[in-house]
C-alpha positions as CSV (number, residue, x, y, z in Angstrom):
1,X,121.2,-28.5,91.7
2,X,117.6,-26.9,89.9
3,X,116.0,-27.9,93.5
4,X,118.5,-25.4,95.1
5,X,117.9,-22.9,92.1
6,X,114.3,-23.3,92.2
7,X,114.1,-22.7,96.3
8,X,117.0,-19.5,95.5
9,X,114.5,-17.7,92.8
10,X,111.9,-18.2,95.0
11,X,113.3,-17.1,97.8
12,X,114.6,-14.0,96.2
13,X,111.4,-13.3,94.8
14,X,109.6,-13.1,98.5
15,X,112.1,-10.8,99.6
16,X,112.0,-8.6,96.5
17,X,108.0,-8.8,96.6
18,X,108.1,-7.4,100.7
19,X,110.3,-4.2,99.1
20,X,107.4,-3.9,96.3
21,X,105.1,-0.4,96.6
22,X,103.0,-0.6,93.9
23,X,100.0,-3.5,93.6
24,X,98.5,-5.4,96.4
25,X,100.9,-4.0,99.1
26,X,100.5,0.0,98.2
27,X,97.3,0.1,100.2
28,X,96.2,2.4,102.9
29,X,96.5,1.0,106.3
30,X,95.3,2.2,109.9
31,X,97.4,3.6,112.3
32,X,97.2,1.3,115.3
33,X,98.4,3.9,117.7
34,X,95.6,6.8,116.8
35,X,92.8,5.0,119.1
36,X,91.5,8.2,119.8
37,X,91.8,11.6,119.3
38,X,91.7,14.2,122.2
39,X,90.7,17.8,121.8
40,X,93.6,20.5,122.4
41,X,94.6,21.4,126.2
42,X,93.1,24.6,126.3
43,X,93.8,27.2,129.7
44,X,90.8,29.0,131.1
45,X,90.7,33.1,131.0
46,X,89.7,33.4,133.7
47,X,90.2,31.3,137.1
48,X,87.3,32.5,138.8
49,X,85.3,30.7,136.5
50,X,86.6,26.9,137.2
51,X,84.2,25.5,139.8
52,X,85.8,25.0,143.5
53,X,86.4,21.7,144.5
54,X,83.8,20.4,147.0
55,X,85.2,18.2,150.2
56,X,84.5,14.5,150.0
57,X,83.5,14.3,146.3
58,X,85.6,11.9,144.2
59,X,88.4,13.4,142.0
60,X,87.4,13.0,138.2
61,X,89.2,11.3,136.2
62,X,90.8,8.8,139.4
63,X,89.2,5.4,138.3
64,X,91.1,4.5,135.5
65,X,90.2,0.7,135.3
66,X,86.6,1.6,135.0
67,X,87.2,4.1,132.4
68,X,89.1,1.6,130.4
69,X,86.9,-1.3,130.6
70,X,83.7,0.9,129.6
71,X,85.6,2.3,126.8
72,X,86.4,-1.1,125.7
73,X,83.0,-3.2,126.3
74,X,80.6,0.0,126.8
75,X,78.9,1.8,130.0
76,X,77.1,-0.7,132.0
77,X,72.9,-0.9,131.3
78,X,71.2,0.8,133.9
């Protein structure tokens, strides 16, 4: 009978201690989802000013699995 008391207190106090927001547990944590931040979307004034697109010349932005992997291990060394 104290064995099951014993395991029911304690049991009761790890739940109680999760709810806690003061101590140890009140502490500032990072957001996992704000990797990076990206500057505002911002629309030209004028249109004449964007360059034209050349023919043959790769599309920025297309090689997403090389972006990724340099953003996560860094640029190769050249």
């Amino acid at each position: 009978m104290k064995l099951k008391m014993l395991f029911g207190a304690l049991a009761l106090s790890a739940t109680l201690a999760g709810c806690s927001s003061s101590g140890v547990f009140d502490r500032e944590r990072p957001d996992e989802f704000a990797v990076t931040k990206a500057a505002p979307l911002t629309v030209p004034t004028d249109m004449a000013t964007l360059p034209a697109p050349q023919p043959g010349t790769a599309r920025a932005g297309t090689d997403t699995k090389k972006e990724m992997l340099d953003a996560m291990f860094g640029a190769p060394k050249q």
